[in-house]
C-alpha positions in Angstrom: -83.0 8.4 -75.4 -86.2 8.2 -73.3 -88.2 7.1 -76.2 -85.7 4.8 -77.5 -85.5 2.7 -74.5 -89.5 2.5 -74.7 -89.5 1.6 -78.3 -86.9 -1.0 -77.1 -89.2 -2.2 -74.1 -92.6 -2.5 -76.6 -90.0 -4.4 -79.4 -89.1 -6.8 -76.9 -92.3 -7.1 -75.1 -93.8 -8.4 -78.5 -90.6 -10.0 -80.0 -91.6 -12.7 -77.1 -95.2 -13.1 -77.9 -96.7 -11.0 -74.5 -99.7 -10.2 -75.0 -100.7 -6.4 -75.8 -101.8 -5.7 -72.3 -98.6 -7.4 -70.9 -96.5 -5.2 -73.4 -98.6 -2.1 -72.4 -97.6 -2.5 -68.8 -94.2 -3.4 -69.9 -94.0 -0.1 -71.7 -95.8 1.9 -68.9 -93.4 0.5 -66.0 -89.8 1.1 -68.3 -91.9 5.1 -69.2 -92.3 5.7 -65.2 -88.7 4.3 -64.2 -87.2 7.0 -66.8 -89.5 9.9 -65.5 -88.4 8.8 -61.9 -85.0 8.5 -62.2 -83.7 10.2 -66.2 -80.5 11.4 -64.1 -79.8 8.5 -62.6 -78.7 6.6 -66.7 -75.7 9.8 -67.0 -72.8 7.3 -67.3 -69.2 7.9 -65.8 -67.3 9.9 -67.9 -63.6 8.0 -66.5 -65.0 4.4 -67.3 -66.1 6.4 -71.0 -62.4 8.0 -71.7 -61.1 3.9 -71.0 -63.7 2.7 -73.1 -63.3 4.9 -75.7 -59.6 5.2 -76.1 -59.7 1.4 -76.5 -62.2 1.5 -79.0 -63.0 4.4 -80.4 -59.6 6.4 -80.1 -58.3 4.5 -83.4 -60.7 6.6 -85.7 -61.6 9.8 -83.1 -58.7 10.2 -81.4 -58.7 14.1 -80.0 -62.3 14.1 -81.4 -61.3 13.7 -84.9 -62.6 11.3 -87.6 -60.1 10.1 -89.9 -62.1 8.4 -92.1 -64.8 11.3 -92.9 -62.8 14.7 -91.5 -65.3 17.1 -91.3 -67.7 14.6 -89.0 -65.5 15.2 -86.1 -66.5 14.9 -82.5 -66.3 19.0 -81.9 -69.4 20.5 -80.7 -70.0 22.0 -83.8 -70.1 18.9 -85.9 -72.0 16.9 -83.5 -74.6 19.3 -83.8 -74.7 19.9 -87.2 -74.3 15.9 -88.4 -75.3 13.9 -85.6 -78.7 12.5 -85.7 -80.8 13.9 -83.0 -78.8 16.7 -82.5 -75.9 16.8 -79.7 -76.9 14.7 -77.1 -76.0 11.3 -75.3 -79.1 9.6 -76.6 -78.2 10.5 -80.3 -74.3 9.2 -79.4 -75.5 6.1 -77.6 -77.6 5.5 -81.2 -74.5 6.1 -83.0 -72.6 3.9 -81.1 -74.9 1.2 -80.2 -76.3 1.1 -84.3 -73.2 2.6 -86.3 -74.0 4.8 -89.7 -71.9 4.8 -93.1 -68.2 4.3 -92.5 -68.8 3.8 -88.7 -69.1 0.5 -87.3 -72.0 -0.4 -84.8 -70.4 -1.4 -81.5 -73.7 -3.1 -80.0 -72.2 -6.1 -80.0 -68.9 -5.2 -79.0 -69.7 -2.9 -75.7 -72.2 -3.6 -73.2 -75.5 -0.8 -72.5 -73.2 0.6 -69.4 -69.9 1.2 -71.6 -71.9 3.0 -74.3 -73.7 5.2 -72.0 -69.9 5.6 -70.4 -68.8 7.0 -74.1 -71.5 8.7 -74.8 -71.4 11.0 -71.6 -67.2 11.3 -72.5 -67.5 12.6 -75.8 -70.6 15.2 -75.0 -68.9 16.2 -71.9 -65.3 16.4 -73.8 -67.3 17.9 -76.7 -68.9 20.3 -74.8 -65.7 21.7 -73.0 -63.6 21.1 -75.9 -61.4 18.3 -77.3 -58.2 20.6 -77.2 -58.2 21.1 -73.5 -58.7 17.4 -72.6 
């Protein structure tokens, strides 16, 4: 997720015309904040089962996909189909961008929501969808 958010600072930096040496520093400053404080972006996994239960609960409800059944939410799928592996950054991705069947919720959800879901359904995937 770490590189994301740089690769999102540098796209910004130069989607406004700063200069190279503007969108170096740019780049530098967002690198340091994450080194400094990584811990600090784990988002609040009671804010993520709200937000996901209103938006996510229709096609993953009990960390199941109805469109696409073997792409569940379980530990085991997330690892084996997500890309990046099983992580929040890879679930943010998914979220934020959508893939195939799945819409992208970017526009839908603000950064602090996805972060919320993502954190819910590695935490949730993690102990297990059945004891939730």
């Amino acid at each position: 997720m770490k590189l994301a958010v740089i690769a999102t600072l540098a796209a910004t930096a130069t989607a406004f015309s700063v200069s190279p040496q503007d969108a170096a520093k740019a780049v530098a400053a967002g690198g340091l904040s994450f080194l400094v404080s990584g811990a600090a972006f784990a988002g609040d996994v009671g804010n993520g089962e709200q937000v996901f239960n209103a938006n996510c609960a229709a096609c993953h409800a009990g960390g199941q996909n109805v469109i696409m059944p073997e792409k569940t939410l379980e530990k085991e799928a997330l690892t084996k189909y997500l890309a990046g592996g099983m992580n929040e950054g890879a679930v943010v991705t998914q979220v934020t961008n959508g893939k195939n069947a799945m819409p992208a919720f970017g526009g839908r959800l603000d950064a602090a929501e996805i972060a919320d879901v993502a954190t819910y359904v590695i935490t949730t995937s993690e102990k297990g969808w059945d004891d939730e």
